[in-house]
C-alpha positions as a LaTeX table, in Angstrom:
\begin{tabular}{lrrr}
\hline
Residue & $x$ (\AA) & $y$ (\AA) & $z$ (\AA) \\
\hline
Unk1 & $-15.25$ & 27.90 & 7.91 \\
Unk2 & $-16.42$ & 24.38 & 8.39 \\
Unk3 & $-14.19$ & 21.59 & 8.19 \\
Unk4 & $-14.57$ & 19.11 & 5.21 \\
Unk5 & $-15.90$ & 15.22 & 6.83 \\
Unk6 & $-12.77$ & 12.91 & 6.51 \\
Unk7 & $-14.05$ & 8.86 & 6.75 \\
Unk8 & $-11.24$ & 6.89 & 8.60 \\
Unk9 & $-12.06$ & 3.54 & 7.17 \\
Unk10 & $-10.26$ & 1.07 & 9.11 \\
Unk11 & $-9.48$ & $-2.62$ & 8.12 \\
Unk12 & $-9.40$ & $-5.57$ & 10.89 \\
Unk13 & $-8.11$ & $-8.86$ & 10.39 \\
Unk14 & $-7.02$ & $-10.48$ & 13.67 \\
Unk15 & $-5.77$ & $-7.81$ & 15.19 \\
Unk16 & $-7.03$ & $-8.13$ & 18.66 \\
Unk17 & $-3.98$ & $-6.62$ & 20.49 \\
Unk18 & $-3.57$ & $-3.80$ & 18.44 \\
Unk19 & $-6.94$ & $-2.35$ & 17.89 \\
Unk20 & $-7.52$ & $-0.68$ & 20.72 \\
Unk21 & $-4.01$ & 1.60 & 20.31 \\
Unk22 & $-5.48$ & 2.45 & 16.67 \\
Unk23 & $-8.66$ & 3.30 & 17.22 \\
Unk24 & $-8.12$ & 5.77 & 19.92 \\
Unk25 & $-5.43$ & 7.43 & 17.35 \\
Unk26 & $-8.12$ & 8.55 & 15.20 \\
Unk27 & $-10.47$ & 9.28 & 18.05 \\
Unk28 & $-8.31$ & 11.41 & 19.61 \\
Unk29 & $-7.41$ & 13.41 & 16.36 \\
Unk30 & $-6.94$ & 16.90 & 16.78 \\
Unk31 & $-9.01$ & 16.87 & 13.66 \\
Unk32 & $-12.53$ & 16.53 & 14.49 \\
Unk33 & $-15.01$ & 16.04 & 12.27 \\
Unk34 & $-14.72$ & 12.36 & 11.21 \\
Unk35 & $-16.74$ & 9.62 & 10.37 \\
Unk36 & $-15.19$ & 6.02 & 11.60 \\
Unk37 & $-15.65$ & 2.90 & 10.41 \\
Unk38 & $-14.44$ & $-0.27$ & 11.39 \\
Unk39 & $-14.81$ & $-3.00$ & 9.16 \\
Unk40 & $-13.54$ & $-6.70$ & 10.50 \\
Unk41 & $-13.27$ & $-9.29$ & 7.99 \\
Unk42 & $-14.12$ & $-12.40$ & 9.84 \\
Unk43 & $-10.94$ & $-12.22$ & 12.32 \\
Unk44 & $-10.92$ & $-15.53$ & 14.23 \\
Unk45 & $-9.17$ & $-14.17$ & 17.32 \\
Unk46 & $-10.87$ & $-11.93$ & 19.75 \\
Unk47 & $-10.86$ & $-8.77$ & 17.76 \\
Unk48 & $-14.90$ & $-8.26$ & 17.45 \\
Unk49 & $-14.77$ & $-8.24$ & 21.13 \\
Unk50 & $-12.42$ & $-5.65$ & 21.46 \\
Unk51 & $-14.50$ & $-3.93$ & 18.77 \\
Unk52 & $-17.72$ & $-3.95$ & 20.79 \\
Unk53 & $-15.89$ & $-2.63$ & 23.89 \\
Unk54 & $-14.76$ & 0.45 & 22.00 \\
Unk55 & $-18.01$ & 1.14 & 20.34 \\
Unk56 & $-19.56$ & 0.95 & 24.12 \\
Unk57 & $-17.11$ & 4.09 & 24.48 \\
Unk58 & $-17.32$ & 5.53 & 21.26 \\
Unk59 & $-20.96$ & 4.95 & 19.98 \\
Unk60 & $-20.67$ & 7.20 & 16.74 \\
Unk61 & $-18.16$ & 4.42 & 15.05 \\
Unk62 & $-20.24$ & 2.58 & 12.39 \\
Unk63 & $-18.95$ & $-1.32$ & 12.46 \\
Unk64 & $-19.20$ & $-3.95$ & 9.82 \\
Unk65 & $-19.13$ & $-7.10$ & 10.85 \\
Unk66 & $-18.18$ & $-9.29$ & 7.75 \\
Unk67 & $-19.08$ & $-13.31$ & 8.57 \\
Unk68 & $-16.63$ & $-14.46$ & 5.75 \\
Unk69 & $-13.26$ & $-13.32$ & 4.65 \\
Unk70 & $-13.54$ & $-10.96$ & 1.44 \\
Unk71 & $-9.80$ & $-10.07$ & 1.74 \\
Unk72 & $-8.63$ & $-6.79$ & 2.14 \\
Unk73 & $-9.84$ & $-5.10$ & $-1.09$ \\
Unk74 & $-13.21$ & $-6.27$ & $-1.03$ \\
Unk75 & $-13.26$ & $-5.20$ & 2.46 \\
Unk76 & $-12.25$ & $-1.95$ & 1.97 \\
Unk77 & $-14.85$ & $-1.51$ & $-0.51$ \\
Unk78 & $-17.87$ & $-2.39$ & 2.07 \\
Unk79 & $-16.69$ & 0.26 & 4.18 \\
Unk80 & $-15.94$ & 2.95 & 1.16 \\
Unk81 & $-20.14$ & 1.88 & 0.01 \\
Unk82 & $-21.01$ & 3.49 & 3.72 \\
Unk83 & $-18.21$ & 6.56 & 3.55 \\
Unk84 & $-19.76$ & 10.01 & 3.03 \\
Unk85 & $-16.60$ & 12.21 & 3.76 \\
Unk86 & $-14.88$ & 14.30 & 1.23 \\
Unk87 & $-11.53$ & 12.69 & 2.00 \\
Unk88 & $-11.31$ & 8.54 & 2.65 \\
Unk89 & $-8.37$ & 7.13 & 5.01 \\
Unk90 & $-7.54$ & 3.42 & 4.99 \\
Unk91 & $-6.18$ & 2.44 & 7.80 \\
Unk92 & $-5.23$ & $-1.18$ & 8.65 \\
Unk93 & $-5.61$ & $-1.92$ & 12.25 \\
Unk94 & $-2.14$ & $-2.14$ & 13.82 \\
Unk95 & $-1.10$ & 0.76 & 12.34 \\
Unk96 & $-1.50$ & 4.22 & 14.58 \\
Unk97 & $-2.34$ & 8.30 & 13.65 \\
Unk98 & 0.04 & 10.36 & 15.30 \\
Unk99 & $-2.22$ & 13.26 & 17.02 \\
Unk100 & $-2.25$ & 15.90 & 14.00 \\
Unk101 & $-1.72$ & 13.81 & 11.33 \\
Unk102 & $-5.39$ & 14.08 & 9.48 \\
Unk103 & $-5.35$ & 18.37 & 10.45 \\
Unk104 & $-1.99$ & 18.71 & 8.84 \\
Unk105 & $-2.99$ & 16.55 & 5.64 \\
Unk106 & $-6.47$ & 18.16 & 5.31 \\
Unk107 & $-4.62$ & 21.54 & 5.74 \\
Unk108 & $-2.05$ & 20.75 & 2.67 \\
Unk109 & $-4.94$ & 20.07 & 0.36 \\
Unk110 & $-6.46$ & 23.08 & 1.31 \\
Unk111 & $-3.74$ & 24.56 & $-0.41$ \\
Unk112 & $-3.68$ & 22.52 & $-3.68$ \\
Unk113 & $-5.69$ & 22.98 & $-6.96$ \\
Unk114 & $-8.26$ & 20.73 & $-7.93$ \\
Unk115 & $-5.77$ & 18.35 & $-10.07$ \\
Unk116 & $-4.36$ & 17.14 & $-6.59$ \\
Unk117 & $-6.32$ & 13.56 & $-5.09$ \\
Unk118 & $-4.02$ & 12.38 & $-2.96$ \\
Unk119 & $-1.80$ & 13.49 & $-0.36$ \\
Unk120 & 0.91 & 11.61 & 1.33 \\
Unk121 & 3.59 & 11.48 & 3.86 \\
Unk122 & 6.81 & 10.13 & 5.98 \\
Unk123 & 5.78 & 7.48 & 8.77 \\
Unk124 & 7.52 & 5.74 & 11.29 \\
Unk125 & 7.89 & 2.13 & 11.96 \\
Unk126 & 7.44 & 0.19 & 14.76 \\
Unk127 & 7.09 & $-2.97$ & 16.10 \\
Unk128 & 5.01 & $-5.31$ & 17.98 \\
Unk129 & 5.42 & $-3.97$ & 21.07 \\
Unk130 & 4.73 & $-0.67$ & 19.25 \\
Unk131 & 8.64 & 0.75 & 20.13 \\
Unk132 & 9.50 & 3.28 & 17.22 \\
Unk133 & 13.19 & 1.94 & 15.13 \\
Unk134 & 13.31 & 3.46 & 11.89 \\
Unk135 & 11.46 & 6.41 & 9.40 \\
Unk136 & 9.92 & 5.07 & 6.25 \\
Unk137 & 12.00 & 8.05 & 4.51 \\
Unk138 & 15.55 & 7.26 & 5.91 \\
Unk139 & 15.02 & 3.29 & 5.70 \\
Unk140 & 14.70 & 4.20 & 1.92 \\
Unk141 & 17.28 & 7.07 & 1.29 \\
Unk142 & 19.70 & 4.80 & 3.28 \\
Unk143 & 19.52 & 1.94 & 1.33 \\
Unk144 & 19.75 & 4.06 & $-2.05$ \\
Unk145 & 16.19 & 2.75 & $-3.19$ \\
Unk146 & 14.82 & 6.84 & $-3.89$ \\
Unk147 & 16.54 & 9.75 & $-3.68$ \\
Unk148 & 13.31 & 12.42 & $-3.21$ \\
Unk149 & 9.60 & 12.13 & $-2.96$ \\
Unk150 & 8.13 & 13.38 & $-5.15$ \\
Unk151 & 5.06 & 16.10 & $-5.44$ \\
Unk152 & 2.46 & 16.03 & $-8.82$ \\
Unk153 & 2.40 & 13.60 & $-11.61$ \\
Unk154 & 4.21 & 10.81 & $-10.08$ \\
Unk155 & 2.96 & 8.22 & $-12.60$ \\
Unk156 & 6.02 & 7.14 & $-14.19$ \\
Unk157 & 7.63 & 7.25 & $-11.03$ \\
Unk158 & 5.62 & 5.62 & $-9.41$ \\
Unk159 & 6.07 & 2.54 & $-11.77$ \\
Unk160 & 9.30 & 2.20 & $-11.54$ \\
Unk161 & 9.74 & 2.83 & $-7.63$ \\
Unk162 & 8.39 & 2.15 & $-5.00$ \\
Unk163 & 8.40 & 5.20 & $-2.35$ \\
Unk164 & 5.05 & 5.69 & $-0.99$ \\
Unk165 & 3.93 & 4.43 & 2.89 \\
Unk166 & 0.46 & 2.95 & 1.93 \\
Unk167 & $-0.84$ & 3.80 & 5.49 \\
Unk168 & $-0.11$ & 7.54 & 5.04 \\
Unk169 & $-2.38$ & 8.69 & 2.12 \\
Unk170 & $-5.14$ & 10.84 & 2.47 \\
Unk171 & $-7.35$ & 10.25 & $-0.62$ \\
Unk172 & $-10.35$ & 12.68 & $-2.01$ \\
Unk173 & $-13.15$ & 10.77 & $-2.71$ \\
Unk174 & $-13.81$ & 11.55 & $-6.02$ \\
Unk175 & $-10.53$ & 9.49 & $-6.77$ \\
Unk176 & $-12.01$ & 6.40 & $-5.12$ \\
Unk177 & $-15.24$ & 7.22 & $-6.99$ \\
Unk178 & $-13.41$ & 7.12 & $-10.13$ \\
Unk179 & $-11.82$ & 4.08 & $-9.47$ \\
Unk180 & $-14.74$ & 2.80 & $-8.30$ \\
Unk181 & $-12.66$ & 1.50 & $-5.45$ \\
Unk182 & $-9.70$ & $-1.54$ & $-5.12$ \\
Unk183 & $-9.66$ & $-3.81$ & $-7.63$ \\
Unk184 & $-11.51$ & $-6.63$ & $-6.18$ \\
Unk185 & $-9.45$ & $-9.64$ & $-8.45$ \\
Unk186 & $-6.22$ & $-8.38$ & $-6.59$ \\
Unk187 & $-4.66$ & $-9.87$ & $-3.69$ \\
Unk188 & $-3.16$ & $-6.71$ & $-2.24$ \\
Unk189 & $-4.26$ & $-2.98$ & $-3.47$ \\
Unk190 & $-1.73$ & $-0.50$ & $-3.09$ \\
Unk191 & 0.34 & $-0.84$ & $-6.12$ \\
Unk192 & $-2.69$ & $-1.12$ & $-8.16$ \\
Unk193 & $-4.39$ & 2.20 & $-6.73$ \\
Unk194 & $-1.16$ & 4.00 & $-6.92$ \\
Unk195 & $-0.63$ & 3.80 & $-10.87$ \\
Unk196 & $-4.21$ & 4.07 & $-11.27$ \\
Unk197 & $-4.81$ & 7.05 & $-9.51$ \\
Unk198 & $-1.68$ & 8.52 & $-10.17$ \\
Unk199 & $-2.40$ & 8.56 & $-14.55$ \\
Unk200 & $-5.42$ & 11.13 & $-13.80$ \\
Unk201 & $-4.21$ & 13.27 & $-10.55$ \\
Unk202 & $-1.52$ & 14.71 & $-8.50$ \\
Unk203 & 0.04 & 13.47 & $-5.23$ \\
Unk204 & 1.59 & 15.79 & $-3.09$ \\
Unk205 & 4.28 & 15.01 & $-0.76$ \\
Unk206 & 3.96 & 16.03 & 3.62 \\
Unk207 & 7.57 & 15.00 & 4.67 \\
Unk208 & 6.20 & 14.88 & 8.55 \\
Unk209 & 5.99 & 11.28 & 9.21 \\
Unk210 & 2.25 & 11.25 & 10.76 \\
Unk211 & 1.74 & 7.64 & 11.13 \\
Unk212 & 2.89 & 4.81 & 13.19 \\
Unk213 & 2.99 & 1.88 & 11.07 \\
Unk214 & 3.38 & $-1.39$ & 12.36 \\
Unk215 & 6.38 & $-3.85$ & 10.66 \\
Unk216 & 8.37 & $-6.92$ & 12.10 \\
Unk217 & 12.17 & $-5.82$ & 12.11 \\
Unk218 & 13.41 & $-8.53$ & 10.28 \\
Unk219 & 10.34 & $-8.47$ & 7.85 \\
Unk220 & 12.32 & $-5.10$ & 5.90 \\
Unk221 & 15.38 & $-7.78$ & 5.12 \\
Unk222 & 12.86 & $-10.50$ & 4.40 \\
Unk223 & 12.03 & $-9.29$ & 0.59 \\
Unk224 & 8.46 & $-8.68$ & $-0.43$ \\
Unk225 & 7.43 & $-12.07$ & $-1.83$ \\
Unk226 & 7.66 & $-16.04$ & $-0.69$ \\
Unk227 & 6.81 & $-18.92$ & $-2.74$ \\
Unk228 & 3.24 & $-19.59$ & $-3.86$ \\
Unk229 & 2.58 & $-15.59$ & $-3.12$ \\
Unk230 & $-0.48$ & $-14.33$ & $-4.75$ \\
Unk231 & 0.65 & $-10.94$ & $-4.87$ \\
Unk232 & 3.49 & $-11.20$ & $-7.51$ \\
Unk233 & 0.51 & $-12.53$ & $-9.66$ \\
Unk234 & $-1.68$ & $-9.45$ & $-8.35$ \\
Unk235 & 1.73 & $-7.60$ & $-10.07$ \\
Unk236 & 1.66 & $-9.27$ & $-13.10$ \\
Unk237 & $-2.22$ & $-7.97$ & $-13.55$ \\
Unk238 & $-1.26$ & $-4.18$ & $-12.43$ \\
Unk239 & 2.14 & $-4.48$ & $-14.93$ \\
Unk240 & $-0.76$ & $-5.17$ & $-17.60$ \\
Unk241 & $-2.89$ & $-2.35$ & $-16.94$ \\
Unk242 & 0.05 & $-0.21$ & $-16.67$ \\
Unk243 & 0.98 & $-1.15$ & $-20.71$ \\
Unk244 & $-2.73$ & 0.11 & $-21.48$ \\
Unk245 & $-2.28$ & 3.09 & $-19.56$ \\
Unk246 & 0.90 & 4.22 & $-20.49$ \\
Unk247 & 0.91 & 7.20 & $-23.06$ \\
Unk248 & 5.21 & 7.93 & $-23.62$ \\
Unk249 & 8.49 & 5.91 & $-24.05$ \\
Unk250 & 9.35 & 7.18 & $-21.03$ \\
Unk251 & 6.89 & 5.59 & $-18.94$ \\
Unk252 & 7.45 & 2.30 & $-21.69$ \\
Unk253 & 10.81 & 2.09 & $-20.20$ \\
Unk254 & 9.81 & 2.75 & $-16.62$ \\
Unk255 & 7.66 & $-0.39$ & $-17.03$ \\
Unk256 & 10.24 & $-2.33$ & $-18.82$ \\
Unk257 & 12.27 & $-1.86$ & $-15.14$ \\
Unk258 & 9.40 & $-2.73$ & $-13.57$ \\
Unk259 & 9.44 & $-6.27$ & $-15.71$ \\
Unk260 & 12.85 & $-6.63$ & $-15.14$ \\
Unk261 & 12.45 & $-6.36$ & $-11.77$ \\
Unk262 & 9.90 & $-8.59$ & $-11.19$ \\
Unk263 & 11.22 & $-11.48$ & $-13.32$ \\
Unk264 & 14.05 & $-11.31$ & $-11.01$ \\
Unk265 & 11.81 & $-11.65$ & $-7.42$ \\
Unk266 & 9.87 & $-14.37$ & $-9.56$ \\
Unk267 & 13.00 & $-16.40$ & $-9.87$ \\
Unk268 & 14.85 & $-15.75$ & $-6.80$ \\
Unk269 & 11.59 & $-16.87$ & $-5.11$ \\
Unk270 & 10.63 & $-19.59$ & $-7.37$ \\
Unk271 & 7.20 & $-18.39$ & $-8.36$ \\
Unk272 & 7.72 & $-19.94$ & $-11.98$ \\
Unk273 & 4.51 & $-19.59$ & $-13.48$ \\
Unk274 & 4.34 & $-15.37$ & $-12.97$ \\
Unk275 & 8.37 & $-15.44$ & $-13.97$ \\
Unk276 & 7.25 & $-16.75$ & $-17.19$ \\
Unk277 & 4.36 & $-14.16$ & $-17.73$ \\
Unk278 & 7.38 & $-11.39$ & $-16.95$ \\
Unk279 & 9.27 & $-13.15$ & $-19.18$ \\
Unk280 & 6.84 & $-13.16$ & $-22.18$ \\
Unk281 & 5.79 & $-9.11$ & $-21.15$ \\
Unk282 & 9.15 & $-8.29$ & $-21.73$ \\
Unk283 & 9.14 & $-10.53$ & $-24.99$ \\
Unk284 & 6.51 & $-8.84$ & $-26.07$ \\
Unk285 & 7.83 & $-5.51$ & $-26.23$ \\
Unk286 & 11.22 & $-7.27$ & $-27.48$ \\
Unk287 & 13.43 & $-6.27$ & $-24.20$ \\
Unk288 & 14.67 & $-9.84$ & $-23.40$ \\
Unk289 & 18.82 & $-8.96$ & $-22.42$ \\
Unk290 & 20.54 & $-12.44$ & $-21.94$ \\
Unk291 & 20.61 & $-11.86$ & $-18.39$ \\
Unk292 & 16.96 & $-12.31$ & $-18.22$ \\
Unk293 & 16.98 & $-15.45$ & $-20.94$ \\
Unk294 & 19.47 & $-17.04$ & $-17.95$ \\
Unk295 & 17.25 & $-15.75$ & $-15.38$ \\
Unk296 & 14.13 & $-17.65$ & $-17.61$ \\
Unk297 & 16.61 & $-20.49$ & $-18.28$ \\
Unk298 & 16.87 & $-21.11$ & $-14.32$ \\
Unk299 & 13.69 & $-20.92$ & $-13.72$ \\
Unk300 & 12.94 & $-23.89$ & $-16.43$ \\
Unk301 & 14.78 & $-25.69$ & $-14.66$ \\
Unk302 & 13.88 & $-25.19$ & $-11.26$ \\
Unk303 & 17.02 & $-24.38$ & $-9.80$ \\
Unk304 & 16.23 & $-23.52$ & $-5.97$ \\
Unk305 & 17.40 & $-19.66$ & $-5.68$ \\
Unk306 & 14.72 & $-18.69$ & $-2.62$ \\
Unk307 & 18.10 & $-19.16$ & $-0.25$ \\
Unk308 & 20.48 & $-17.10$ & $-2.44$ \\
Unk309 & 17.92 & $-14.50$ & $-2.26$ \\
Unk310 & 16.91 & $-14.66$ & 1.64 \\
Unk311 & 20.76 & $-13.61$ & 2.32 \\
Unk312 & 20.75 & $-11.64$ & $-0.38$ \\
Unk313 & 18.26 & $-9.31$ & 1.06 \\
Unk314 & 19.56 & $-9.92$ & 4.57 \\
Unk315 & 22.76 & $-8.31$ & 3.49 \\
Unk316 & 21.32 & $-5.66$ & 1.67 \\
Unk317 & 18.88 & $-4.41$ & 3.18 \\
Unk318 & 19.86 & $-5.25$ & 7.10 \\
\hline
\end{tabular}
């Protein structure tokens, strides 16, 4: 029985000393039949050389060479417009494929029903000088942020939580065909694909980690967003799509947590403007408690919380 093409699109931005370690992870898959792709978005250190050295030894990997930076959506989407396997991978260059990890996921789906479109699983982090410290799985059972991971509709979950390793999914491409791809007005993509894809198919869960994925120690204590971020507003658009979306009370109140939540990063890290929108999301379906009119009071006024929050997280999540 043939084996289905799997298209390992993978996503440079200046990541000249960690290419080379990624790549050969998906070359030397124990899963074969692949079609690689590396797309660079205009990386201003010497990754494109490090690129051409590796297609001199591997000459079947297609490479797009974009002149300016589209971000990583948009670049992910000139790759997916060349992909022609039944199953898409994207994979950010730093990141690494353990040797089995694409066999093993292909193999799960060969076991699923048609309402399945994604399959993910457990990864491993590491840092910079690629030295392994912690599983994605344990990191988030210790610190009491999921208790299982979950297999099928995971849509209301999956607004309320956050439990998935973006580099670990294994995606059929009829999902990304629905989509038609990442949202190109986003900053960032994952949160957006995950609720999107989630409302019409199944995820199922591998709890192997397969994936080496590449995090700064102290960047799990940091929090997710700084001042001036453009992902919280990148939130605030997915939040929206998620009230159009969402058929039940249940999954209502799973984005009223959501809101909740992300009024609170908006203050703590003083991103004003997208605490407000929160603010007026939760307003709108009339779910303002007074500890988020205090939260909307301090952020009126300014009051410089970013600190607060830094040890906050350092103490919490440490």
């Amino acid at each position: 029985m043939s084996q289905p093409l799997v298209t390992v699109i993978c996503l440079c931005y200046n990541h000249e000393n960690f290419i080379k370690e990624c790549i050969n992870s998906v070359v030397n898959q124990t899963y074969k039949n692949l079609q690689i792709i590396i797309v660079d978005d205009a990386s201003t250190d010497g990754s494109k050389e490090v690129i051409k050295k590796l297609i001199e030894q591997f000459p079947d990997i297609e490479f797009l060479n974009l002149e300016n930076n589209l971000g990583n959506c948009a670049a992910f989407n000139q790759g997916l417009n060349l992909a022609k396997g039944d199953y898409i991978v994207d994979l950010a260059t730093d990141d690494v494929f353990l040797p089995s990890r694409i066999e093993k996921q292909v193999e799960l789906f060969s076991t699923l029903n048609n309402d399945f479109g994604v399959v993910y699983s457990d990864a491993i982090f590491i840092d910079n000088e690629s030295r392994q410290y912690n599983k994605h799985s344990k990191y988030l059972r210790k610190h009491g942020l999921i208790d299982d991971f979950p297999t099928g509709d995971i849509y209301q979950k999956v607004i309320s939580k956050y439990f998935i390793s973006p580099p670990s999914l294994l995606v059929k491409r009829e999902v990304f065909e629905e989509l038609e791809g990442y949202d190109e007005q986003l900053a960032y993509e994952d949160f957006d694909f995950w609720i999107r894809s989630a409302r019409n198919w199944k995820y199922a869960y591998l709890p192997e980690p397969l994936t080496l994925v590449r995090k700064v120690r102290d960047s799990l204590s940091s929090g997710w967003y700084k001042k001036g971020d453009k992902q919280l507003f990148s939130t605030y658009l997915v939040c929206q799509k998620i009230s159009q979306l969402n058929r039940t009370k249940e999954e209502d109140e799973a984005l009223i947590n959501r809101l909740k939540y992300e009024l609170r990063q908006s203050v703590f890290s003083e991103n004003n403007k997208e605490g407000a929108l929160f603010y007026k999301m939760l307003k709108d379906y009339s779910r303002n408690s007074s500890i988020d009119n205090l939260l909307m009071l301090l952020s009126r006024l300014r009051v410089p919380l970013a600190p607060v929050r830094r040890l906050y997280n350092r103490l919490r999540f440490s």
